[in-house]
C-alpha positions as protocol buffer text, in pm:
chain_id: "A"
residue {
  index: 1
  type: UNK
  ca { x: -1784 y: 317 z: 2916 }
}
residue {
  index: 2
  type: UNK
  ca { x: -1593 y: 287 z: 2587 }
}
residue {
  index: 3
  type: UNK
  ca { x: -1641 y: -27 z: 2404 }
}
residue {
  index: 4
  type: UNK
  ca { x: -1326 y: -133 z: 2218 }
}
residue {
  index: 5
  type: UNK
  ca { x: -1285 y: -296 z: 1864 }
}
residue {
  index: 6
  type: UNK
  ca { x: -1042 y: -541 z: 1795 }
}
residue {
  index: 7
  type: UNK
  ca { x: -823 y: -434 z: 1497 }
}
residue {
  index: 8
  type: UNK
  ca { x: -669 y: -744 z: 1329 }
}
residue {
  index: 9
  type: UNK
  ca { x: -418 y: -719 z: 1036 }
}
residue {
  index: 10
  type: UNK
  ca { x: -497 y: -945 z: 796 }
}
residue {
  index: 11
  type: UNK
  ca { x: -404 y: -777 z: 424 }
}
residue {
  index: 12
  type: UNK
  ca { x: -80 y: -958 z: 369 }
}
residue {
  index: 13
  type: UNK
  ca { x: -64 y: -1228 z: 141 }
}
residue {
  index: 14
  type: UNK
  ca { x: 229 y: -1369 z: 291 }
}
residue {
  index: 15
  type: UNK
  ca { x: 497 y: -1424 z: 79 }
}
residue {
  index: 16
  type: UNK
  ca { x: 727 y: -1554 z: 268 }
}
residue {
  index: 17
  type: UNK
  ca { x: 502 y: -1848 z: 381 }
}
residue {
  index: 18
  type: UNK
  ca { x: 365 y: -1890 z: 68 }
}
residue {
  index: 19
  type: UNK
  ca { x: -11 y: -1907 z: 22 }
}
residue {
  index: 20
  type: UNK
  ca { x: -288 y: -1701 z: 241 }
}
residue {
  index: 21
  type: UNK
  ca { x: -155 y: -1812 z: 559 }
}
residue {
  index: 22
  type: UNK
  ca { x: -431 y: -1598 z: 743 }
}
residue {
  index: 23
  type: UNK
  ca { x: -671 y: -1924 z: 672 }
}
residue {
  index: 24
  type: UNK
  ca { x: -427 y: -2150 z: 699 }
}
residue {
  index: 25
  type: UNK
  ca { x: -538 y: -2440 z: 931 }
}
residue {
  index: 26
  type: UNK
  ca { x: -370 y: -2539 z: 1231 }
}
residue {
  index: 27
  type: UNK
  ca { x: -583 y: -2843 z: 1353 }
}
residue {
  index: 28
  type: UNK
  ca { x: -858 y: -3114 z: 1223 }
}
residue {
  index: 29
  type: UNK
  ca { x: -1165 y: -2883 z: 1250 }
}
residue {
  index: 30
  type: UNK
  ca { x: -1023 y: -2643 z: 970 }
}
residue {
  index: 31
  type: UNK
  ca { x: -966 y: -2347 z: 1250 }
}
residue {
  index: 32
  type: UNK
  ca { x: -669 y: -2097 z: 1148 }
}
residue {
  index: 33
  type: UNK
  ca { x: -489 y: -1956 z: 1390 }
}
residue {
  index: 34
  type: UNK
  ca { x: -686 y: -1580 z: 1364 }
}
residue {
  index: 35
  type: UNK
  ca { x: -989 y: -1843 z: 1516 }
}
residue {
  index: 36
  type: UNK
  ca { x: -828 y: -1894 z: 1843 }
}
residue {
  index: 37
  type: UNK
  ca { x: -756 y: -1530 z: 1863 }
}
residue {
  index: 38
  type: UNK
  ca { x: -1098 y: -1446 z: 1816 }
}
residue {
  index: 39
  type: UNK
  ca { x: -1190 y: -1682 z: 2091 }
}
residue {
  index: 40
  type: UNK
  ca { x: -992 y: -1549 z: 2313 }
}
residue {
  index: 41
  type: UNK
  ca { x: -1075 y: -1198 z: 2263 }
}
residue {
  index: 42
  type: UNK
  ca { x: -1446 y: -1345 z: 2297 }
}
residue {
  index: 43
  type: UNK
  ca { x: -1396 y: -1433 z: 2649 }
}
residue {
  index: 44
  type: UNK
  ca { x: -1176 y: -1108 z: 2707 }
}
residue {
  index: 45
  type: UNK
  ca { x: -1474 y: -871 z: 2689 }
}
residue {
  index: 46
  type: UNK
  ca { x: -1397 y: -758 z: 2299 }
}
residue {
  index: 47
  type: UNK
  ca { x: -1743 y: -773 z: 2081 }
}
residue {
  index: 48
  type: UNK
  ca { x: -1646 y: -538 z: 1771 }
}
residue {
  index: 49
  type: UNK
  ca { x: -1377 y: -627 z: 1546 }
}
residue {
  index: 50
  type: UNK
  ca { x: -1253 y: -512 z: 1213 }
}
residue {
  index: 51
  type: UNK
  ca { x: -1054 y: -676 z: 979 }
}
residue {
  index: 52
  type: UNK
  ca { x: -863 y: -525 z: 796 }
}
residue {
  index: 53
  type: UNK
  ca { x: -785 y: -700 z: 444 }
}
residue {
  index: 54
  type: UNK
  ca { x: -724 y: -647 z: 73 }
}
residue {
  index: 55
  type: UNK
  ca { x: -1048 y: -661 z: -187 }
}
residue {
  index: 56
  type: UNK
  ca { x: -849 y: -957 z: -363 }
}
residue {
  index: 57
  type: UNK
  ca { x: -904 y: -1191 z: -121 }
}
residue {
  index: 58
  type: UNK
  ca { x: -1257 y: -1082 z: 68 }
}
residue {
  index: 59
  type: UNK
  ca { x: -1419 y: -1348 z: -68 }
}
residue {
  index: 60
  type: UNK
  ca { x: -1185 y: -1632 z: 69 }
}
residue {
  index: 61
  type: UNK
  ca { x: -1142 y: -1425 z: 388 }
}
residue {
  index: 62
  type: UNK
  ca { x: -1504 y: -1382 z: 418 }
}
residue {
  index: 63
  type: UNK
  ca { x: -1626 y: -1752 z: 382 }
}
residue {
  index: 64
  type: UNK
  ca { x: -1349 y: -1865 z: 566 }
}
residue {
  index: 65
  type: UNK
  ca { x: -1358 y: -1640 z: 888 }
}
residue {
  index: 66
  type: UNK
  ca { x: -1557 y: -1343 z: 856 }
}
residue {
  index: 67
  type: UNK
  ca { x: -1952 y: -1508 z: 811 }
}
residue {
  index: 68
  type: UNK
  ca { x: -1863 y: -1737 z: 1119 }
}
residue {
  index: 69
  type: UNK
  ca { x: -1757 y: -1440 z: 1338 }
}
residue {
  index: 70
  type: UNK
  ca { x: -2025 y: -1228 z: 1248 }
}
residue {
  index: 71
  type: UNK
  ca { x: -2247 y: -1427 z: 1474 }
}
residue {
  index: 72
  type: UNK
  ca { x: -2035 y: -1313 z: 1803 }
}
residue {
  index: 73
  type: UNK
  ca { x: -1914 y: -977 z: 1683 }
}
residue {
  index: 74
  type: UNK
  ca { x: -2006 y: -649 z: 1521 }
}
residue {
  index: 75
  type: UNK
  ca { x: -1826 y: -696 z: 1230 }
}
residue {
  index: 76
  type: UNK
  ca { x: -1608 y: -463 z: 998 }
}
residue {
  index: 77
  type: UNK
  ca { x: -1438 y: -487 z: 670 }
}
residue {
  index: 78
  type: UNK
  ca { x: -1176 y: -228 z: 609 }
}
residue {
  index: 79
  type: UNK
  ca { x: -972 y: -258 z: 314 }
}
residue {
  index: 80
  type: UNK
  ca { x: -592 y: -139 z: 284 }
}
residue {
  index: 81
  type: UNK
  ca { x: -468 y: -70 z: -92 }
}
residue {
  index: 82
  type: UNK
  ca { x: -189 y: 49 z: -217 }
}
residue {
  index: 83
  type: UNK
  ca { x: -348 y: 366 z: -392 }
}
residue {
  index: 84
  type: UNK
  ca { x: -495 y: 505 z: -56 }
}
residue {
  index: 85
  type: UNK
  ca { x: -288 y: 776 z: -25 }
}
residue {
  index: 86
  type: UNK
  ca { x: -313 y: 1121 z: 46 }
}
residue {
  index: 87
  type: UNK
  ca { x: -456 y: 1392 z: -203 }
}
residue {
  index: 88
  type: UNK
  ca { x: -177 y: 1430 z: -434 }
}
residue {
  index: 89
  type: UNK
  ca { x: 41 y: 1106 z: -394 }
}
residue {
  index: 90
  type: UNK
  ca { x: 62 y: 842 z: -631 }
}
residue {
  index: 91
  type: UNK
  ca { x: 176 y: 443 z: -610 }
}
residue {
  index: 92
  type: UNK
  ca { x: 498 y: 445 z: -735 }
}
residue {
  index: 93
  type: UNK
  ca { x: 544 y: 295 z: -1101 }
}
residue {
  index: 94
  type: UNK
  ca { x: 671 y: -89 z: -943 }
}
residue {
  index: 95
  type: UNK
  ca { x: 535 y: -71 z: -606 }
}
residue {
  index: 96
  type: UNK
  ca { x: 348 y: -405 z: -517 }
}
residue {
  index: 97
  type: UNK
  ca { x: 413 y: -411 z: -146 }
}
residue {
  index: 98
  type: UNK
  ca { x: 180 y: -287 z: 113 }
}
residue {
  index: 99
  type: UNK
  ca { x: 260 y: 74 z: 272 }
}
residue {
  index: 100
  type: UNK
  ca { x: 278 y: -159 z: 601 }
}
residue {
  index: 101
  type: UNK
  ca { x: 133 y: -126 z: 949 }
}
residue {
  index: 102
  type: UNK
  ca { x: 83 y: 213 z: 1028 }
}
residue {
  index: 103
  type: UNK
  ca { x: -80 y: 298 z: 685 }
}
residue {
  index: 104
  type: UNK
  ca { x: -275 y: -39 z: 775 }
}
residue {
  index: 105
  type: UNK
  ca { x: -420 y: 72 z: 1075 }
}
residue {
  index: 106
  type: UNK
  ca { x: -464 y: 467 z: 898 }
}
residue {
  index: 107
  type: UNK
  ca { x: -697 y: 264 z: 670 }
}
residue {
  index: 108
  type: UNK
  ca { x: -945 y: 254 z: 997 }
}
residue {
  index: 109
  type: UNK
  ca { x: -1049 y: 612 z: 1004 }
}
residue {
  index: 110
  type: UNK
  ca { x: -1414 y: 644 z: 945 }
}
residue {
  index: 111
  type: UNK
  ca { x: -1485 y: 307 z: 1029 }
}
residue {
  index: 112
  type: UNK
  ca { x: -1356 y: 219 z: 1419 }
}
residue {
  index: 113
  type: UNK
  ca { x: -1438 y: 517 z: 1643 }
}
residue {
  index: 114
  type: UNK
  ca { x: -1344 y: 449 z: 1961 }
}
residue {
  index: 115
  type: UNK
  ca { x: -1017 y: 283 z: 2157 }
}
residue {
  index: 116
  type: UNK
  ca { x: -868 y: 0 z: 1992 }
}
residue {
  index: 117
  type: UNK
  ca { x: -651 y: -328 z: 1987 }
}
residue {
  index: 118
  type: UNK
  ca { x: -405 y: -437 z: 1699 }
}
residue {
  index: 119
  type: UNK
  ca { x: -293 y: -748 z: 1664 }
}
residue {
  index: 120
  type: UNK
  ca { x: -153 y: -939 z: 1374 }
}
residue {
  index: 121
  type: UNK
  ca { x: -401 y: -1197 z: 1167 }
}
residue {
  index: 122
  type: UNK
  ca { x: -131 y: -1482 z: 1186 }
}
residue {
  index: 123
  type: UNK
  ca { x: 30 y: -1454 z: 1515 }
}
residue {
  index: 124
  type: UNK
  ca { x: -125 y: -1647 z: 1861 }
}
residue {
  index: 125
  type: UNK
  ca { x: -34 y: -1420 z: 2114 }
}
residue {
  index: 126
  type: UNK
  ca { x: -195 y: -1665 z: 2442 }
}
residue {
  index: 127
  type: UNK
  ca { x: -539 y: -1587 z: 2656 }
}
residue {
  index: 128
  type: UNK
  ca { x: -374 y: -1367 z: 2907 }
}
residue {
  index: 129
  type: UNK
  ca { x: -261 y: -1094 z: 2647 }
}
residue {
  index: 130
  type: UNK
  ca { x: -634 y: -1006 z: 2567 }
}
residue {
  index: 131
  type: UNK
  ca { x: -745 y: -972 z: 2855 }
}
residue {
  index: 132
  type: UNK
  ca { x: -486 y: -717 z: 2989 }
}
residue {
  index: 133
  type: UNK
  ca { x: -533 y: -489 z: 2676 }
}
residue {
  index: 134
  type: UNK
  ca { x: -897 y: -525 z: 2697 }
}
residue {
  index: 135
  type: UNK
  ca { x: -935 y: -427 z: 3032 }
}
residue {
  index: 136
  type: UNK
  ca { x: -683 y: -139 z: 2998 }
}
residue {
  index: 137
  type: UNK
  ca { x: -915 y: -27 z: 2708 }
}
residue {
  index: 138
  type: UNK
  ca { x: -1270 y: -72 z: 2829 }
}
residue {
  index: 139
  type: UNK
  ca { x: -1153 y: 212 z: 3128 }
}
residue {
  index: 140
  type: UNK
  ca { x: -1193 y: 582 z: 3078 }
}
residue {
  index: 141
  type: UNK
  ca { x: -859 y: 742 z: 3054 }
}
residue {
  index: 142
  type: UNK
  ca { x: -759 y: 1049 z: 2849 }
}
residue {
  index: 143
  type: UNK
  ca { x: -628 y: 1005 z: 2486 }
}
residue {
  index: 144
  type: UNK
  ca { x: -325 y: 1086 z: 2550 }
}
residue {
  index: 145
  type: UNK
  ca { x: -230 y: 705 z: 2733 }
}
residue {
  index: 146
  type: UNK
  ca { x: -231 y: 403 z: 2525 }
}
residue {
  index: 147
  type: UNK
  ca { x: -42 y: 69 z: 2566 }
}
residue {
  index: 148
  type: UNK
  ca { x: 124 y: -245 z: 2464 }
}
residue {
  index: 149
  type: UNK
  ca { x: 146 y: -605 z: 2536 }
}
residue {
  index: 150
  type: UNK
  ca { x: 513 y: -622 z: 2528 }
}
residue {
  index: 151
  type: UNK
  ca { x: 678 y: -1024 z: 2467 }
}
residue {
  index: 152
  type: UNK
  ca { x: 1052 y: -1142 z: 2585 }
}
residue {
  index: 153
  type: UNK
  ca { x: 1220 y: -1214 z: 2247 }
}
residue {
  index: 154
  type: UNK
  ca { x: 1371 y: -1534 z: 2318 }
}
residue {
  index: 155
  type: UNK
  ca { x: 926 y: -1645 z: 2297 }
}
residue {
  index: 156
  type: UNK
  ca { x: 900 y: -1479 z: 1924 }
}
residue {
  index: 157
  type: UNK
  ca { x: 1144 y: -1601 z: 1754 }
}
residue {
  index: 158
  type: UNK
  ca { x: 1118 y: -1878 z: 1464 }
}
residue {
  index: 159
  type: UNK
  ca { x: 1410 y: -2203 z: 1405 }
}
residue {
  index: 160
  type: UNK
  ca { x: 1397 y: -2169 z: 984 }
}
residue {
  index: 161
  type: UNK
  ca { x: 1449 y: -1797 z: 936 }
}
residue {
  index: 162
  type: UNK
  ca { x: 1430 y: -1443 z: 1026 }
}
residue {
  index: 163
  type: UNK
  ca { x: 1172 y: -1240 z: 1218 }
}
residue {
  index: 164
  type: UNK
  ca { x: 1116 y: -846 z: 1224 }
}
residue {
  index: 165
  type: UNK
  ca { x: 1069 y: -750 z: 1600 }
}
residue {
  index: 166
  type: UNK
  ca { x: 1002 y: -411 z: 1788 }
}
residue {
  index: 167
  type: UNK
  ca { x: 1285 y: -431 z: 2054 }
}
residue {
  index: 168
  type: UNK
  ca { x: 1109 y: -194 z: 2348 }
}
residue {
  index: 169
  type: UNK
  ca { x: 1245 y: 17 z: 2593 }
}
residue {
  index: 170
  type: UNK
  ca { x: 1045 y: 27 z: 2949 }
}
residue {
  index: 171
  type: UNK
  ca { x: 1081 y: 267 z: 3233 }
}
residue {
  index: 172
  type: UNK
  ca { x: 869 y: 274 z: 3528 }
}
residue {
  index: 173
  type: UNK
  ca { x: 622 y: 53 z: 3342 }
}
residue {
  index: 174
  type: UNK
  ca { x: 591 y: 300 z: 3016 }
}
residue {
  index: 175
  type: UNK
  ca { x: 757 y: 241 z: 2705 }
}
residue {
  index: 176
  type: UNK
  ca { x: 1001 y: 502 z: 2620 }
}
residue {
  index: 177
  type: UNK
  ca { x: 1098 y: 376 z: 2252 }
}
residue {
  index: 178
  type: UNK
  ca { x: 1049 y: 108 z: 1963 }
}
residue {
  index: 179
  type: UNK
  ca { x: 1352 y: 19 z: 1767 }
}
residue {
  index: 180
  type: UNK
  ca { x: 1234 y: -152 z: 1451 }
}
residue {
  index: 181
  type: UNK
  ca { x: 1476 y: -483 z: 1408 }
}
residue {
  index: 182
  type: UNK
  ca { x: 1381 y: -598 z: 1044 }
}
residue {
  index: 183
  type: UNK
  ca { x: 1570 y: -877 z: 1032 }
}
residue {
  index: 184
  type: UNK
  ca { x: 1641 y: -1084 z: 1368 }
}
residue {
  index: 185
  type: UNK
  ca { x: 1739 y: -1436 z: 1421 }
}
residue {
  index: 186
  type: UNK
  ca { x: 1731 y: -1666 z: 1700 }
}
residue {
  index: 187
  type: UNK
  ca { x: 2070 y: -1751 z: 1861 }
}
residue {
  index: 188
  type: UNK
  ca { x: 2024 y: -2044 z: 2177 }
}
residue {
  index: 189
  type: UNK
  ca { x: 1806 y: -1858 z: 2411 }
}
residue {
  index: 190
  type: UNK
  ca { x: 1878 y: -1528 z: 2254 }
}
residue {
  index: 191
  type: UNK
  ca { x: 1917 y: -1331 z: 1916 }
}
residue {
  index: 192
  type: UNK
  ca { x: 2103 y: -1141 z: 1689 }
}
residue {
  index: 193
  type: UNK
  ca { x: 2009 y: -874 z: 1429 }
}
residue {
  index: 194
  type: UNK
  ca { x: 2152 y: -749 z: 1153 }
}
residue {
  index: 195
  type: UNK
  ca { x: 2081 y: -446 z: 928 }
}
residue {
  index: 196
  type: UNK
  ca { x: 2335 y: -477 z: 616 }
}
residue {
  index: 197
  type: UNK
  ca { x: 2320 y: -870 z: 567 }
}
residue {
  index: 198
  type: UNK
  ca { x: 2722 y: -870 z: 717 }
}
residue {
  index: 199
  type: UNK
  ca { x: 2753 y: -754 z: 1011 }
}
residue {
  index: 200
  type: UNK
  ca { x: 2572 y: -863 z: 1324 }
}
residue {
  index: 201
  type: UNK
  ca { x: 2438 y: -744 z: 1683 }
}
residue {
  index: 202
  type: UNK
  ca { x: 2371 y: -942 z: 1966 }
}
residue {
  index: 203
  type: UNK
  ca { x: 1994 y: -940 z: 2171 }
}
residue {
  index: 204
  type: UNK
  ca { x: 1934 y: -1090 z: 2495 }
}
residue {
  index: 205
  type: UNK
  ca { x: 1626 y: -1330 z: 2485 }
}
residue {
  index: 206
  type: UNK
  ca { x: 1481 y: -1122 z: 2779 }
}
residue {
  index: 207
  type: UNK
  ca { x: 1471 y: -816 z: 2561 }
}
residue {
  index: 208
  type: UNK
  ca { x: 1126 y: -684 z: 2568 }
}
residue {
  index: 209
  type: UNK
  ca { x: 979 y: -682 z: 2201 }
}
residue {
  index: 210
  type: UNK
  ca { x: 662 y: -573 z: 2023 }
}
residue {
  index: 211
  type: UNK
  ca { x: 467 y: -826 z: 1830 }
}
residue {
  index: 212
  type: UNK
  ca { x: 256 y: -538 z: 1711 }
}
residue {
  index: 213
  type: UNK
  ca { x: -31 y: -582 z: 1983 }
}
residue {
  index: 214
  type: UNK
  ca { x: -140 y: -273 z: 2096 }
}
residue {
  index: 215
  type: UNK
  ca { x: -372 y: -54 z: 2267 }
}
residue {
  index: 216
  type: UNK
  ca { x: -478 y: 311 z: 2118 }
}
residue {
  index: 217
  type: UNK
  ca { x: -687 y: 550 z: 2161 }
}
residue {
  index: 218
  type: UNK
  ca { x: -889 y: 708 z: 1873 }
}
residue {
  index: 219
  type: UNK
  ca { x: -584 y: 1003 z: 1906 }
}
residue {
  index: 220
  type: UNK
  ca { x: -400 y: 727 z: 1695 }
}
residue {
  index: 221
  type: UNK
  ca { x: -571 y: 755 z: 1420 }
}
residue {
  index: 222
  type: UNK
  ca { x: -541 y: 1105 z: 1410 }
}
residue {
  index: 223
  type: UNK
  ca { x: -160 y: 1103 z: 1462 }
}
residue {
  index: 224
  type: UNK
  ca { x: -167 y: 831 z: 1163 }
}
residue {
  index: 225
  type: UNK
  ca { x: -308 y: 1005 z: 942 }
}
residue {
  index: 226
  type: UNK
  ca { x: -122 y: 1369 z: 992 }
}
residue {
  index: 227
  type: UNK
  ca { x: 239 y: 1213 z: 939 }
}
residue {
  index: 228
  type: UNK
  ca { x: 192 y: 986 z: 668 }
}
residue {
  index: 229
  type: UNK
  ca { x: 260 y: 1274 z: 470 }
}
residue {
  index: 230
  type: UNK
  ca { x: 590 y: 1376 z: 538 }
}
residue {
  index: 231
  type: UNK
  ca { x: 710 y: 937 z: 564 }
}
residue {
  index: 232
  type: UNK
  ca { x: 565 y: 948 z: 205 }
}
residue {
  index: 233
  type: UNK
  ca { x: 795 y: 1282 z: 104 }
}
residue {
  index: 234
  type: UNK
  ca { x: 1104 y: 1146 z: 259 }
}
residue {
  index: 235
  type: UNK
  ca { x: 1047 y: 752 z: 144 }
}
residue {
  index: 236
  type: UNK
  ca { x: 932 y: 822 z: -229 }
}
residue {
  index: 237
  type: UNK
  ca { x: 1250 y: 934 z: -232 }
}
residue {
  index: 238
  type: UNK
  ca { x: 1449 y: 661 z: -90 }
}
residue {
  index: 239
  type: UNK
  ca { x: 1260 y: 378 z: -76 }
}
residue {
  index: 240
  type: UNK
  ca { x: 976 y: 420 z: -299 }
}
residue {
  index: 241
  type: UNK
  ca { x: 926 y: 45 z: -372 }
}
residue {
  index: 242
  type: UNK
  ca { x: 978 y: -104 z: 4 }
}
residue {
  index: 243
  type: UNK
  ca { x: 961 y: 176 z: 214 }
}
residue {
  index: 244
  type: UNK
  ca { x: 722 y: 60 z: 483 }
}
residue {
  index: 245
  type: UNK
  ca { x: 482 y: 287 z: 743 }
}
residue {
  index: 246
  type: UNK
  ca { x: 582 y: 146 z: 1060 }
}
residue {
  index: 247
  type: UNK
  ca { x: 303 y: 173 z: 1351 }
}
residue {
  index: 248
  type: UNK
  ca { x: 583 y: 125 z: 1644 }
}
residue {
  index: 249
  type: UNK
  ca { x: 776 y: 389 z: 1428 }
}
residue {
  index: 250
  type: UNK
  ca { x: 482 y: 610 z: 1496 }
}
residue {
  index: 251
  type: UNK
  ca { x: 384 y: 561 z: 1863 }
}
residue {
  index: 252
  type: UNK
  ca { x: 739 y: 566 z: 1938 }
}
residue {
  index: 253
  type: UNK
  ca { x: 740 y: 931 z: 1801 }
}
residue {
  index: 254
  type: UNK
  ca { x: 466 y: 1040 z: 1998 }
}
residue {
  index: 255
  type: UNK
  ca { x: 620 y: 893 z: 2300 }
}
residue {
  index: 256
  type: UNK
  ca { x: 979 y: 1103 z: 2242 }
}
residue {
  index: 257
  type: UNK
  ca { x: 755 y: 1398 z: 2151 }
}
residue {
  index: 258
  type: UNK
  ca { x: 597 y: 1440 z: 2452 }
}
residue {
  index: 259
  type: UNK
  ca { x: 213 y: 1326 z: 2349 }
}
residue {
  index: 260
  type: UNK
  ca { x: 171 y: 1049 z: 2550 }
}
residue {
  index: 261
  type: UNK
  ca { x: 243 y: 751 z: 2711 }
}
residue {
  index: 262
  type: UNK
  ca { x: 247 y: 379 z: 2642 }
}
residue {
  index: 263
  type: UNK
  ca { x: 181 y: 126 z: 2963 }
}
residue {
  index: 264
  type: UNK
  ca { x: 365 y: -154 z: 2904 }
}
residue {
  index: 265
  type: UNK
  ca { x: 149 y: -514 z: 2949 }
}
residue {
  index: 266
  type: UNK
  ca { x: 412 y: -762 z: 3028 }
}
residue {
  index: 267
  type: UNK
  ca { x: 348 y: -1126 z: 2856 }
}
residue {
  index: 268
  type: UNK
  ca { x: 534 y: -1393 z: 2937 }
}
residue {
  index: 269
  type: UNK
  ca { x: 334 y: -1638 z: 2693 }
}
residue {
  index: 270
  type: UNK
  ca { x: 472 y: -1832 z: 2466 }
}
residue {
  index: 271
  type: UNK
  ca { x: 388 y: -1663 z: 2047 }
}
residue {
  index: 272
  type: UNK
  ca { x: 346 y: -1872 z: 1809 }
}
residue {
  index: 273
  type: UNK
  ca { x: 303 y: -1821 z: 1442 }
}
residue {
  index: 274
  type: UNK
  ca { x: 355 y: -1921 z: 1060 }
}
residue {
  index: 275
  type: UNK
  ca { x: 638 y: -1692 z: 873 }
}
residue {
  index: 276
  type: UNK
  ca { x: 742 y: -1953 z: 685 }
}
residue {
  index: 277
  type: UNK
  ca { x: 604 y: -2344 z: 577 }
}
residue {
  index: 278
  type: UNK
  ca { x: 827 y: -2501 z: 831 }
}
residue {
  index: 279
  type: UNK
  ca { x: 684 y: -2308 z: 1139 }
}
residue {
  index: 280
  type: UNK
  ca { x: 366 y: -2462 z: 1052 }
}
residue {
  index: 281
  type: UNK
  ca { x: 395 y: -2836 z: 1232 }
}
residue {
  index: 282
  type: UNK
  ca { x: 537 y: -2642 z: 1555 }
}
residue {
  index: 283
  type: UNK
  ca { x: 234 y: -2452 z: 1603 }
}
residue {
  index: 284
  type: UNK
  ca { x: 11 y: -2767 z: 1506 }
}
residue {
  index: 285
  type: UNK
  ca { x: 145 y: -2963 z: 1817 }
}
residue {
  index: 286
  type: UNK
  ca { x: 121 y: -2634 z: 2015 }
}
residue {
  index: 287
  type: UNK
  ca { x: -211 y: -2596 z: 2021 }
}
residue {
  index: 288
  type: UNK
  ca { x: -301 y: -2934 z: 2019 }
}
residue {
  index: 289
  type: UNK
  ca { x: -133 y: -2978 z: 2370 }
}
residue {
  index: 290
  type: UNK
  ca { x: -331 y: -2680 z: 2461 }
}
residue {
  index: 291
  type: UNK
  ca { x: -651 y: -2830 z: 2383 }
}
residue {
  index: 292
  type: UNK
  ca { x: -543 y: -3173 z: 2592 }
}
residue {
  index: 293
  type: UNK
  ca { x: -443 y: -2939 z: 2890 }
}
residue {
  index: 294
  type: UNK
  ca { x: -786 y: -2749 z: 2839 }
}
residue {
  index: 295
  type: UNK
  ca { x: -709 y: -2391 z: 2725 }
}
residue {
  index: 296
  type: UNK
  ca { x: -913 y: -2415 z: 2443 }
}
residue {
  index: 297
  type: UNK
  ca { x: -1230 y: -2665 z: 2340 }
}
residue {
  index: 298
  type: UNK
  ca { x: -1184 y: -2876 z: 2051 }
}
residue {
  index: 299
  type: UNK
  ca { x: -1471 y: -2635 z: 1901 }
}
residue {
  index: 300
  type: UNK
  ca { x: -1409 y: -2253 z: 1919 }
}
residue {
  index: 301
  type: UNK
  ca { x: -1617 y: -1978 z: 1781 }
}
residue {
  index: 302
  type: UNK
  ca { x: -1810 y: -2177 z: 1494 }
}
């Protein structure tokens, strides 16, 4: 049977939050939230896991997750940086910003060989997500099918600012396409997005989104790597300074071209994370009720 890695995006420095909020920590033993995702993909099944981070801050990542974790799981450092490019590309005089997901996760190739789960480094996506895409992942299946734990928006959204969201759409269980929503705000129980700064769209709150969890095949990696390309001939052009390599962007290609399928994993958890400083007390009290209602020990994976 395969044995999936766990994938977790962790490179970003985030600037919006201000500091390395990947090692943030979110209660009185010091654990960030990354810890109670590793704990939960513990007791999923997962075993391997690769983190995928930039050289200038492996040292702080590595003292402050990595050693601990390497007692429970096979353990991988994969660095993204922004002159990994294909033969013949250069970083654009300027460019400090990561190429973004999809060139994230192309950074993998070599090092994770069979299926895999993405997840984001700062985002608590609740027990029950890990164990659907792990058990969708440890099963043989061609490499053609792949999946996605898909949230309702109305859980994702932050009170001080904006979020960028995937907003799905399912059929019969399979996701037939990923809009990319850069910058979406919460409105009551629902949203609105906006792509000029002006004008603005309204979202339901039950709107299926993406919180870039996922569940590939190694065909991912291959489909990664053979359009980055052609995103860096057309956004050099355009962009060349924020242009970013979207992962949804890319499995929602392969979905409208015919190359296979995404199952849909329905969550109805509640996600939780730190975009900005003032998220950061919400998800405190968050998991500290968990912990009182006994979802998680007051000790995780230590």
């Amino acid at each position: 049977m395969p044995v999936p890695t766990l994938v977790i995006l962790a490179a970003g420095m985030g600037s919006r939050f201000g500091g390395l909020k990947q090692i943030r920590p979110v209660d009185a033993h010091g654990h960030a939230i990354i810890d109670y995702s590793l704990y939960d993909a513990y007791r999923a099944g997962f075993r391997k896991v690769a983190f995928i981070i930039k050289h200038e801050i492996e040292a702080d990542f590595k003292a402050a997750v990595g050693a601990r974790m390497e007692k429970y799981f096979d353990v991988r450092y994969i660095f993204q940086q922004l002159d990994m490019l294909p033969e013949g590309y250069a970083v654009p005089e300027g460019r400090v910003k990561p190429w973004g997901t999809g060139h994230a996760v192309l950074c993998c190739s070599g090092a994770v060989d069979g299926p895999f789960a993405v997840i984001n480094a700062d985002d608590f996506y609740g027990p029950g997500a890990y164990k659907a895409i792990y058990d969708f992942l440890a099963q043989e299946r061609p490499e053609s099918e792949h999946a996605m734990v898909a949230y309702q928006l109305r859980n994702t959204v932050t009170e001080n600012g904006y979020v960028a969201r995937g907003v799905c759409r399912v059929e019969n269980g399979l996701l037939t396409g990923v809009t990319e929503r850069t910058h979406v705000e919460k409105r009551g129980e629902d949203a609105a997005y906006t792509e000029d700064g002006v004008t603005w769209q309204f979202l339901p709150g039950d709107s299926p989104v993406s919180m870039n969890y996922w569940g590939f095949s190694p065909a991912m990696l291959r489909e990664l790597k053979a359009r980055f390309p052609a995103w860096l001939d057309e956004n050099l052009k355009t962009n060349p300074l924020k242009g970013e390599y979207f992962l949804p962007s890319v499995a929602n290609a392969i979905i409208q071209e015919g190359l296979g399928t995404v199952q849909v994993l329905p969550c109805h958890e509640q996600w939780y994370g730190i975009t900005y400083q003032e998220d950061l007390p919400g998800v405190v009290e968050a998991l500290r009720r968990m912990r009182e209602n006994g979802v998680y020990p007051e000790v995780l994976l230590d």
